[in-house]
N, C-alpha and C positions, 0 to 999 in steps of 0.2 A: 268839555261839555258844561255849559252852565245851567243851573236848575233854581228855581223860587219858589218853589211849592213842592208839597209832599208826591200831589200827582206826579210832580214829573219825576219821580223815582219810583214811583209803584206804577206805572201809566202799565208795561205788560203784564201785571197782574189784576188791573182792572180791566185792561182791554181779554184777558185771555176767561178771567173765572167768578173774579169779583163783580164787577159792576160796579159801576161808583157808589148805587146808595148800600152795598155792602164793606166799601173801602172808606165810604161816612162813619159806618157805626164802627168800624175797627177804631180809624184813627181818634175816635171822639170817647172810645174806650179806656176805663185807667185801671189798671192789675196790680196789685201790689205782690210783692215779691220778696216777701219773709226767708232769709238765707241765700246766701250766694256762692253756696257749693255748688251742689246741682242746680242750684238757682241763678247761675249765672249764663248758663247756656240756654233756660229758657226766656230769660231777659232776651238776651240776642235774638232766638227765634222769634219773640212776640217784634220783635222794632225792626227786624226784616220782614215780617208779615207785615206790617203797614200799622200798628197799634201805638196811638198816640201817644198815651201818657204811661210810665209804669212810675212806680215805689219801689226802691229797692232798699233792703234793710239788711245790715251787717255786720258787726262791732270787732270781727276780725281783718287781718293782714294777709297777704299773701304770701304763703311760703313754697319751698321749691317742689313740694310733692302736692301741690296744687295743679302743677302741670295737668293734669286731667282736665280740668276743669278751661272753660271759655274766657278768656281774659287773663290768662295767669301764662307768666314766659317768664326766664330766666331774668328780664328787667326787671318785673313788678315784686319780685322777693321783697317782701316787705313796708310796701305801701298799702294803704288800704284797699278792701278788695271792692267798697261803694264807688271810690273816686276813680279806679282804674276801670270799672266798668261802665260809671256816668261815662268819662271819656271817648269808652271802649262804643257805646250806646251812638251818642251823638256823631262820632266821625261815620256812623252807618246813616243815619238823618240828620241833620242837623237841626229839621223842626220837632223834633219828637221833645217832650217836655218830661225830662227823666229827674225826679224826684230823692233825695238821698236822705238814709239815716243811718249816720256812722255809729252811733253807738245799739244799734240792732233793735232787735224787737222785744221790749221793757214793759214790765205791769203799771207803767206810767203811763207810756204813748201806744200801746196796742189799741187802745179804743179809738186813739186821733188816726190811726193809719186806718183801721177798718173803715169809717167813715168816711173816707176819702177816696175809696176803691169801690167798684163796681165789681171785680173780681179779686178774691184772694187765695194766692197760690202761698201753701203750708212746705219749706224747706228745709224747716228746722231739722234741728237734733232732735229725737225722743228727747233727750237727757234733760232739751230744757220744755218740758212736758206743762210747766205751770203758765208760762206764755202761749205755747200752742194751745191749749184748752181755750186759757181766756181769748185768745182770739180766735178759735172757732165758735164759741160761746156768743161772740159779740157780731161774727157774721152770722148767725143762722138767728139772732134778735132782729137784723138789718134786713133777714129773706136776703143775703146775696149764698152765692156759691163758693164751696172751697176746694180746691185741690190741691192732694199733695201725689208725688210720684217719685218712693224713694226706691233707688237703684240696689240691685242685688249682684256684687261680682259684673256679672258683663250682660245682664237682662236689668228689667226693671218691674216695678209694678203701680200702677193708678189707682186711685182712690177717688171719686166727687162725689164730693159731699153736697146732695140737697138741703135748703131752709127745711122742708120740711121730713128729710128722712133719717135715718138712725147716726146719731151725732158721733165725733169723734171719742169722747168716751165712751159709749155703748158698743161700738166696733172692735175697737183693742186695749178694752178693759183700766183706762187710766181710771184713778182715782188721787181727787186734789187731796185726800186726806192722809194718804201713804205717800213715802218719800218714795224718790224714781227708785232706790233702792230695794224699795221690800217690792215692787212692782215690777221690775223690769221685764221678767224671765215671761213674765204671762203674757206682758205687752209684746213681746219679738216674738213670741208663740203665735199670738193674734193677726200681728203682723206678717208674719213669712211661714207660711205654713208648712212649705216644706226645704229645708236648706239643700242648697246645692253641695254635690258632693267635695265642690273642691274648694268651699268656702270653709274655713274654721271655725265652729261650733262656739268655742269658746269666746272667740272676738266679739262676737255677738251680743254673746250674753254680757260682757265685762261694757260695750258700748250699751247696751240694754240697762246697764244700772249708771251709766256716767260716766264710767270711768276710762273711755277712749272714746272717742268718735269711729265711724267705720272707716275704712280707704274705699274713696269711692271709685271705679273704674274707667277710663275716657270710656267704652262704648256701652255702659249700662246708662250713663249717666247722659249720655248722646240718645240712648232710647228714652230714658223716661222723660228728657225735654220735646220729645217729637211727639210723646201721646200726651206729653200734659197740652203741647200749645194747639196740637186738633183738636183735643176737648175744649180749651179755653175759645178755639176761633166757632166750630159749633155752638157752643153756649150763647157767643157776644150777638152772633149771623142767625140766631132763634131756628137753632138745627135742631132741634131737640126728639124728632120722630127716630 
């Protein structure tokens, strides 16, 4: 089957729910997409929804307990994980216009990325808390919106952050003046209020100060891309009641 346009890959989603002037504003929409752990499965979901432009930002590799994650198989061990997902992106559209930044999300270019998105979804690590700040900082300057939705074991949990309501520090207590280290414990507190019983206490806390990232789950991490991209498609589609 041959196709020229974006319609004719999304045509039963606009014939069945969208409408085309709602498959306008997806496609004419650009998310940036800070982290490509769990951030790579919502990449996918937003460019199978029909959403034109994303950012994706990375400065790590794919390794073999990536498998969780969207775009990561036994091939891509060790390529990067921006280029394996541009790739991974466009063999799903090929007009989608998927933007890369291999050396991830930096107190250089956070302010170029924000500015360039209309939505900004937050995948970072806690650990690198001094870039998530400044780039929530710089979207709730711009009045856009941010989401972050990190996974817990085999659930997840959402966060959207309005321009105008209680900012990513006020929430879960970072402070740019203490290192992640004297902070962590209060910040995972803030964050996950109550732990699952079969998750280890301790990993938490040790990823709460830097010192390991969490293992993220395929179906937590398959939930928190499915409530981030309904939030994000509500927000773009002015669902907002």
């Amino acid at each position: 089957m041959k196709w020229n346009k974006p319609e004719d890959i999304y045509q039963r989603s606009i014939s069945a729910h969208l409408g085309y002037g709602n498959f306008k504003k997806l496609q004419e929409s650009t998310v940036l997409i800070a982290g490509m752990g769990g951030g790579s499965n919502i990449a996918e979901l937003l460019v199978r929804k029909g959403v034109g432009n994303i950012i994706i930002a990375d400065f790590d590799v794919y390794e073999i307990h990536n498998v969780r994650q969207r775009g990561a198989s036994s091939s891509t061990v060790g390529k990067e994980k921006v280029t394996v997902m541009r790739s991974r992106l466009l063999d799903i559209n090929p007009s989608a216009n998927i933007q890369i930044y291999p050396e991830g999300v930096t107190t250089d270019n956070v302010i170029e990325m924000v500015s360039r998105a209309d939505y900004i979804v937050d995948m970072l690590d806690f650990s690198a808390f001094l870039p998530k700040v400044i780039m929530s900082r710089e979207a709730r300057e711009a009045g856009k919106f941010i989401i972050t939705a990190p996974s817990v074991v085999n659930g997840a949990l959402l966060f959207i952050f309005k321009p105008d309501g209680p900012s990513l520090e006020e929430l879960f207590g970072l402070d740019l003046n203490l290192d992640i280290e004297d902070q962590g414990e209060k910040l995972m507190h803030n964050l996950i209020k109550r732990f699952p019983l079969e998750a280890p206490r301790n990993m938490y806390m040790e990823a709460s100060r830097g010192e390991r990232s969490i293992p993220l789950d395929a179906v937590g991490v398959d939930q928190a891309a499915v409530m981030a991209v309904a939030a994000l498609e509500n927000l773009i589609l002015d669902r907002t009641e």
